[in-house]
N, C-alpha and C positions, 0 to 999 in steps of 0.2 A: 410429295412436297406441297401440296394446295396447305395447307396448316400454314407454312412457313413463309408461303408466300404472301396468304392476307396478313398474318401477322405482320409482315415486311410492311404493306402498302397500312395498314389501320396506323403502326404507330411511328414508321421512319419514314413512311412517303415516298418509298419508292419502289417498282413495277418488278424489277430485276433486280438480281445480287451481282455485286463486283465480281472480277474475273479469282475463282477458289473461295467465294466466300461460300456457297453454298455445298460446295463435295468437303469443306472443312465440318461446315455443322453438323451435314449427315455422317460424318467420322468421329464425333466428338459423341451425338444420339446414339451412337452404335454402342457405346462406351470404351469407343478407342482412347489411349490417351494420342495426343495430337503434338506437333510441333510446328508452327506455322509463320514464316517468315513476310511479311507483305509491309510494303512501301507504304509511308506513311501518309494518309490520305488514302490508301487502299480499305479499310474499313475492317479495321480489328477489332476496334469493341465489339462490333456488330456480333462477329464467333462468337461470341460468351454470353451478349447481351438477348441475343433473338433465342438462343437456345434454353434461355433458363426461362424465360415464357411459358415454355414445353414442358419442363420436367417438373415433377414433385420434388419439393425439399429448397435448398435455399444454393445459391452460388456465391462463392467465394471467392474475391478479385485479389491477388496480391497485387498494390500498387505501392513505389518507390516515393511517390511526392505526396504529402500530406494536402499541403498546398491547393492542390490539382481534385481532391475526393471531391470537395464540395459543391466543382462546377459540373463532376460529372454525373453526381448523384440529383440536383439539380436539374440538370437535360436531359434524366431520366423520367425523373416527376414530369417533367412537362409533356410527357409524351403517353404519358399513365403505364410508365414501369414502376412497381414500387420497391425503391431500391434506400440503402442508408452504408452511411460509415461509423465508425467507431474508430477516435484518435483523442490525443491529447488534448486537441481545440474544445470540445464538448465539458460543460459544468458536471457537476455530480446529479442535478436533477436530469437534464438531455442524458446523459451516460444510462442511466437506470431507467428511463422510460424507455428508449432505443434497447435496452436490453429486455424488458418486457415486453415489448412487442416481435422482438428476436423469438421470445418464449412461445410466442401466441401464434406464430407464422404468418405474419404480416407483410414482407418481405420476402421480395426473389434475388434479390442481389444486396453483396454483404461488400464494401471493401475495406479493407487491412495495409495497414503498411505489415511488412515482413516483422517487424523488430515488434509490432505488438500481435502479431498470428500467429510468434514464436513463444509467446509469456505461456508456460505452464498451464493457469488459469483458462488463458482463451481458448486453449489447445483442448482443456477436458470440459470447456464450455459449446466450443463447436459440436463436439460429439455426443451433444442433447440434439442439435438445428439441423439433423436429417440434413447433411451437407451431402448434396446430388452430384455436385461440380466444382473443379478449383480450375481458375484461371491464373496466368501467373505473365501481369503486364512488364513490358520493357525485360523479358528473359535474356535478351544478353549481359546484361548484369550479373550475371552467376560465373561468368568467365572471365578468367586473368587476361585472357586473350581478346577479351573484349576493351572497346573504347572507351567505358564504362564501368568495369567492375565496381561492385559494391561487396564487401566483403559480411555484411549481412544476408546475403542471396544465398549465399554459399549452405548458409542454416537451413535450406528450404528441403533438401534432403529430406527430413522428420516428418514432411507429411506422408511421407509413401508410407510409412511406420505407423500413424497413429490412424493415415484414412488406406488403408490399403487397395480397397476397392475403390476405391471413387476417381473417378476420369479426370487427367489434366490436361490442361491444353497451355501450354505456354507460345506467349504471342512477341516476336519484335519486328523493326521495323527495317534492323542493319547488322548483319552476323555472315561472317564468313563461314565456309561449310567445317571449319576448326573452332571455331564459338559455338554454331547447330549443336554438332558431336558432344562438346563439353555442356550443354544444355541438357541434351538427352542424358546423358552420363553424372551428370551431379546430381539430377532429380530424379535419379530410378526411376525413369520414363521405361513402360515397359511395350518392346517393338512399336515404338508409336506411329501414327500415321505422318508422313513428312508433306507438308507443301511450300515450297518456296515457286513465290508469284515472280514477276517481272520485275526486277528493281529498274526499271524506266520508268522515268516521271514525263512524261512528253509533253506534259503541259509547261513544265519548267525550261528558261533558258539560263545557260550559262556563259561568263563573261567574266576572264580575267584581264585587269591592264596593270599596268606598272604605275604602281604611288609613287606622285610627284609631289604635290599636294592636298594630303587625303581631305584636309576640312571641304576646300575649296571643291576637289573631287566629286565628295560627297554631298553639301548645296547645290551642285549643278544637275545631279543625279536627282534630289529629293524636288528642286524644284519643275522638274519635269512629270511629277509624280504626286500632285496636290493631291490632298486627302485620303492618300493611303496609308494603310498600316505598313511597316515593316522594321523588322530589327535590324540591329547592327552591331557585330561580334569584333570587340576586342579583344588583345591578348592578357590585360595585366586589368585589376580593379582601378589603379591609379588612371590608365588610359582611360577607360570605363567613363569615369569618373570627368576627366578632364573633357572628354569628348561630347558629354551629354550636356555638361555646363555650357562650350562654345556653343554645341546649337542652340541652347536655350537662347543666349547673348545676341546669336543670330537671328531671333524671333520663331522658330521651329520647337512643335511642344516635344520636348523629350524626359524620361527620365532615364537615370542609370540601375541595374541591378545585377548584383555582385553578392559574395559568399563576405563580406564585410560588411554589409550593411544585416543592421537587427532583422529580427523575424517578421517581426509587425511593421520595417520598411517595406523587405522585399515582400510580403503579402499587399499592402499597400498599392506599390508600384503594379504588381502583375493585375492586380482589379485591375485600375485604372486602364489598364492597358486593355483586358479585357473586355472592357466596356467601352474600347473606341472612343475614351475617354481623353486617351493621348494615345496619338497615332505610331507613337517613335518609342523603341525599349534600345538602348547602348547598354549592352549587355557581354559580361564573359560567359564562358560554357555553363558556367553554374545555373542559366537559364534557358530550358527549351523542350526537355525532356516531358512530354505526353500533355505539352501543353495543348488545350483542344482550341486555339484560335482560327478558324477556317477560312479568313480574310485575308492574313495577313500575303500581303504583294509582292512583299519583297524582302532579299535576306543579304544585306552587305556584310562583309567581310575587312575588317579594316586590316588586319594583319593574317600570316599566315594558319591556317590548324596546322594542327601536329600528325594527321594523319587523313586519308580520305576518306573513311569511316566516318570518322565526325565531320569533315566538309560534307559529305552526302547524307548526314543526320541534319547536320544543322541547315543546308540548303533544303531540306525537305521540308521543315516551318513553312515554307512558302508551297501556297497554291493548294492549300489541302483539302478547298471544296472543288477543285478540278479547275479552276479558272487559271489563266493565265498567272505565271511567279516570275518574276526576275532573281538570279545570283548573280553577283557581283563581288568581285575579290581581289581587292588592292595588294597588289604585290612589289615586293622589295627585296632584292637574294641578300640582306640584311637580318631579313628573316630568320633563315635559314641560320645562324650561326644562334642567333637568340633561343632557337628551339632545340639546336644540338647541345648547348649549358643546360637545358632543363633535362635534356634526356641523362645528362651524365649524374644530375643531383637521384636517381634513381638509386634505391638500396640494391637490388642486387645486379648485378654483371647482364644476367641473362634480361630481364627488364631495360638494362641499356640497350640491352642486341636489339629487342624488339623495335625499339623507342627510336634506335637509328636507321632502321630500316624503313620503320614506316614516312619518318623525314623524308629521304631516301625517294618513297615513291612518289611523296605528294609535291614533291619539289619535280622530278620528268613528268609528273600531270600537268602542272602548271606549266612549266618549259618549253613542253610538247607544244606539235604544231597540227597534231591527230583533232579530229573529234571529241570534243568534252564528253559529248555522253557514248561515243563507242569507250575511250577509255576509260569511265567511272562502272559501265555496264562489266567491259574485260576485268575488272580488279573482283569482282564481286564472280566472277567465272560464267557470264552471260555475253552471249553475242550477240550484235543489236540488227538486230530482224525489222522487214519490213511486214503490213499486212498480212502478205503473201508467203511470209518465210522465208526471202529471199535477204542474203545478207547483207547489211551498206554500212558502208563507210561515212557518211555523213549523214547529218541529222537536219541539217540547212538552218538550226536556230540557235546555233551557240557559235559566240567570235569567230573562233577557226575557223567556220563554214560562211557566216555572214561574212567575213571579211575577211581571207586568207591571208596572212604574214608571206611577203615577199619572198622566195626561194634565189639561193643564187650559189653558184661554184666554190664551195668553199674548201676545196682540197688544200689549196696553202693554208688556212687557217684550220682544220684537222692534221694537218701534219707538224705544225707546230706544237698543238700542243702535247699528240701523242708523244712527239720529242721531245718535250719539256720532262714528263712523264717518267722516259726513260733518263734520261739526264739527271733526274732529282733522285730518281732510286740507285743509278748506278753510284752517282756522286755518297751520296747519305746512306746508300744500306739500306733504309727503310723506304715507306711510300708516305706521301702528306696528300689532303683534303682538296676538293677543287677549289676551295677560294686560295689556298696556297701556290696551287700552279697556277690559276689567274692573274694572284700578284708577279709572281716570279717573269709572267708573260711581258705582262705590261711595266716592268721596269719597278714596283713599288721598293720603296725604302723602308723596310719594316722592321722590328727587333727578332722574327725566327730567321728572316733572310739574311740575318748578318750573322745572328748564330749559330747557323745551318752555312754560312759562307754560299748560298747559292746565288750571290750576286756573281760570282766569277764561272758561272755555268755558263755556256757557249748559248741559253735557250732565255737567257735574262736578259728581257727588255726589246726580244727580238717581237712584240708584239705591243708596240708602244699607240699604235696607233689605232687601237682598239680601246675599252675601256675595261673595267675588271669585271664591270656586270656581262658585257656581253661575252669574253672568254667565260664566266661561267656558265653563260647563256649556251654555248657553243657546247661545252664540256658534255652540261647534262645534254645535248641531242645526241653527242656521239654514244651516252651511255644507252641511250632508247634505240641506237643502232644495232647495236652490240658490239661497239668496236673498243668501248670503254666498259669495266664495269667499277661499281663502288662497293668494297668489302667492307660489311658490313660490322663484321668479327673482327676486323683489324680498324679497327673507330673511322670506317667511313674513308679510309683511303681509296684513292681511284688508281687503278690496274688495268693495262693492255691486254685487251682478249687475242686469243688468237686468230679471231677476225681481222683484233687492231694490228698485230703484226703484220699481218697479211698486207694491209691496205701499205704499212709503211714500205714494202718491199717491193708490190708492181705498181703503187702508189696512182691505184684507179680512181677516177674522180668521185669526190664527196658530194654531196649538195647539203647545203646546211639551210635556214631558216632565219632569217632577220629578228634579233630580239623584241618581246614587246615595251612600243611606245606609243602605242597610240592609249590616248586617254576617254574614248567617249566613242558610241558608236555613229553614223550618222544618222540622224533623225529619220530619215524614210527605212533605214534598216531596222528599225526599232520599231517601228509599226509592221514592217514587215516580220519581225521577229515574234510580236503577239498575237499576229494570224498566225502564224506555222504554232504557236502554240495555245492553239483552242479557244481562242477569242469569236464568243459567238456574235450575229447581229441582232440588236433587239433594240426598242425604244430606249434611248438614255435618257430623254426628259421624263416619261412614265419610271424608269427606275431610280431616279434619284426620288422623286414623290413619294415612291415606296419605301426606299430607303430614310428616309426623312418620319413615316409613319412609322416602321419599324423601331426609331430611335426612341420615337416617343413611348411606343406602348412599352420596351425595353426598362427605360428610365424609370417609368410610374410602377413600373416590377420589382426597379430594382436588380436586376440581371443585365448579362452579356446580351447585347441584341442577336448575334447567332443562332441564339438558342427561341429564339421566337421566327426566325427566317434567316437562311445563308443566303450568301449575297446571289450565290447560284442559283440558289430556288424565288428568288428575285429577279434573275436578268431572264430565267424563264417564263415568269409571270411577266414580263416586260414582251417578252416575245410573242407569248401564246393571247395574252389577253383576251383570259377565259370569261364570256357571255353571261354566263351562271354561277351560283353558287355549285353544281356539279362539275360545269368544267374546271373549276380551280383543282376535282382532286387529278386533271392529267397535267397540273404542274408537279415534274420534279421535286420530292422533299414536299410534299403538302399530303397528309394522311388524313385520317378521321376524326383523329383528336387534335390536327393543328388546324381542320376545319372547324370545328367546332369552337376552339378560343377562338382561333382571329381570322378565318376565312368570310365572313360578313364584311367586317373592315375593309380589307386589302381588294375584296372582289367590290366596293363601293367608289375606292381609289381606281380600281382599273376601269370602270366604267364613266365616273365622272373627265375623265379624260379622255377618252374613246368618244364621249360621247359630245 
């Protein structure tokens, strides 16, 4: 591996490969086909991009976002990989010159969106370009069962057909071992090599409170957080929309980006964002996917997702050059009813099953009073290990751990409402939802409880002195007990396990968990929350310096300042403040060719203030 490794350190600047980056390449050389699951921030281009260095002929990326080629083809140039795209954006002169030099073998990497890799034409056009290698970005996309599907991926089958031989490696970043399967199985993947990394992000904290009010929430939040980048997910474009306006109002640079605004908005907006231009994107899902922003700090949530696959995609935006990320997730069990009308607007039945289940979980994530990341780790089939391999239960950097929710006896309060429970099926015949036995608890006056007659149930109102959110609060813990569950196949009704039976008959004590209300964490846990997640020490007056020079040489580029220095291989040079032009290459992220543009610079800056 000496080849792969100067290669590593000449053009990415770095000594070592992340954990499977390297038994992935030497399986991909071997010409295994590959399938490689790795957290994002774990370093998947690297798979495709260090290997085709190596081989004769050209590599082929399938990539989903148009959008996205240009910055990555871009931070390839810059590091003297000679790489190009070919999409719609390109004039008919760029299209035919990129194609002539396609001809001539100028290029090691090729990227495609799918829908133009499938046009006939480029099909019996690649198979002139000595294609060595097909990569195939964001592969959960090819599954129904993915958070994602695109029904273009689905086509990608026909390479096995026209490239029979040629190695693929399909890369993502969140796929359950039921989306894996369907990856390997729709692209005639033949016995591939499998590696799925660690989906812990330990650099990341996580943090749900309960929306009160989210503007106000969220300034209290940003202003503690001066000059960071970070997004912010709404659920609807209007929200989107209205939420980017108040901050603007509020003096905070934001813009919104949505699947409603034109192409040449949202191209618009994501520069600007890119280039740290504006620190703040209010954004719905429609934005996130293989965006390469390595800064960005932070990732609020203003309403719920729809499942924990996309909360664990989209919280992964943050902290992708290893530094410290905050999530943040305003929550309302208001939510929860808004997301179960979208699951039903689903065309087919089985689509709803999905769509209510996964509700279903992300609402006992939320709920829960466990470890955010032992339970996003368990969803994904991972136990969260220490060092040592020994297994824990806490992670000491997300809410739960920093601030435990008060426990307290809440057997009267599980036994009402498994009563309530029984009371409404015996009465009615059927089973209804938890916010229905929440109302029924708390007394509400509603139009199913009068049409259902369950105000004259012996279990109506016997719970008045609680509120609806926290009987629902209550419900979903009994369900992460197992003394409740919610069928999923019967639209989400809640049913007595035979646990719950149990408890109602020696009626052994419960303990339940106080809802959440707290709004904010407090400040000394918040510093203590960025050490336990990798905040290193280094000069901050020398890195903003540097960060300040980066802006500039960026600007007069013309590009993303990342791609000239990550803030990581910054706060390293802040630390090490290397003597020499030599010692700048034992900073992190600083190679041969990023010695060569701007290592004179940056080692001028670390010394005129050293000195």
């Amino acid at each position: 591996m000496n080849e792969l490794q100067h290669l590593l350190k000449k053009h990415f600047g770095f000594d070592t490969f992340r954990p499977l980056q390297q038994e992935i390449i030497a399986s991909s050389l071997a010409g295994r086909d590959v399938v490689a699951l790795l957290p994002t921030g774990g370093g998947k281009s690297l798979c495709y991009q260090l290997p085709a260095l190596v081989r004769d002929g050209l590599t082929v990326v399938v990539s989903p976002l148009i959008a996205l080629m240009k910055d990555q083809v871009d931070g390839l140039r810059e590091i003297n990989i000679p790489a190009t795209y070919i999409n719609s954006s390109l004039d008919s002169g760029e299209f035919l010159d990129r194609f002539s030099r396609l001809n001539s073998g100028d290029f090691k990497i090729l990227y495609l969106s799918p829908e133009r890799l499938l046009q006939e034409s480029m099909l019996n056009q690649l198979s002139l370009w000595n294609i060595s290698a097909i990569a195939i970005d964001e592969a959960h996309c090819i599954s129904e069962w993915g958070h994602d599907f695109r029904p273009e991926y689905a086509q990608l089958a026909r390479l096995r057909e026209v490239f029979p031989e040629v190695p693929v490696i399909a890369l993502t970043a969140t796929a359950t071992e039921r989306v894996c399967d369907d990856i390997i199985s729709l692209l005639n993947l033949r016995e591939p090599a499998r590696f799925v990394a660690s989906f812990n992000r330990p650099n990341l904290s996580y943090r749900i409170i309960a929306r009160r009010d989210p503007l106000k929430q969220i300034i209290e939040f940003l202003e503690e957080h001066p000059d960071e980048s970070g997004i912010i997910y709404c659920l609807s474009r209007a929200k989107t929309e209205e939420f980017a306006k108040s901050l603007s109002d509020k003096g905070f640079s934001a813009l919104p980006y949505h699947a409603g605004l034109s192409t040449e908005e949202r191209a618009a907006h994501q520069e600007r964002f890119l280039r740290d231009q504006v620190p703040l994107m209010v954004a719905t899902v429609a934005f996130g996917m293989g965006v390469n922003k390595p800064n960005v700090r932070f990732v609020i949530h203003h309403d719920l997702p729809k499942n924990i696959e996309s909360y664990y995609q989209e919280t992964g935006r943050a902290g992708r050059d290893g530094l410290p990320g905050e999530c943040v997730l305003l929550y309302s069990p208001s939510d929860t009813a808004k997301l179960y009308r979208f699951a039903e607007q689903a065309n087919e039945p089985r689509e709803q099953e999905v769509a209510r289940r996964q509700i279903s979980q992300m609402v006992r994530f939320v709920e829960g009073s466990e470890c955010r990341r032992v339970a996003v780790l368990r969803y994904f089939g991972e136990e969260y290990r220490g060092e040592d391999g020994t297994p824990l239960s806490s992670c000491g950097a997300c809410d739960n751990c920093l601030t435990p929710r008060d426990q307290f006896d809440g057997t009267t309060e599980a036994l009402k409402i498994l009563s309530c429970i029984a009371r409404v099926k015996q009465h009615s015949g059927f089973g209804v939802g938890v916010h229905h036995i929440a109302e029924v608890l708390a007394g509400a006056d509603t139009e199913k409880i009068r049409r259902w007659e369950h105000q004259r149930l012996s279990t109506y109102g016997i719970g008045k002195e609680r509120t609806r959110q926290e009987w629902i609060s209550f419900t979903q813990e009994l369900v992460s007990q197992g003394l409740v569950r919610i069928n999923a196949e019967r639209f989400n009704t809640v049913e007595i396990t035979e646990a719950g039976k149990g408890a109602m008959k020696s009626r052994i004590p419960i303990t339940l968990t106080k809802p959440l209300t707290t709004t904010r964490l407090e400040r000394e846990k918040r510093r203590e929350l960025r050490v336990k997640t990798g905040e290193k020490s280094f000069d901050n007056e020398l890195f903003e310096r540097l960060r300040r020079l980066r802006r500039a040489i960026a600007d007069a580029k013309g590009m993303p300042a990342f791609m000239v220095f990550s803030d990581a291989t910054l706060q390293d040079m802040a630390a090490k403040k290397p003597q020499s032009l030599e010692e700048m290459l034992s900073v992190s992220g600083v190679g041969e060719r990023k010695l060569e543009q701007y290592g004179e610079l940056f080692w001028e800056e670390v010394v005129r203030i050293v000195v």
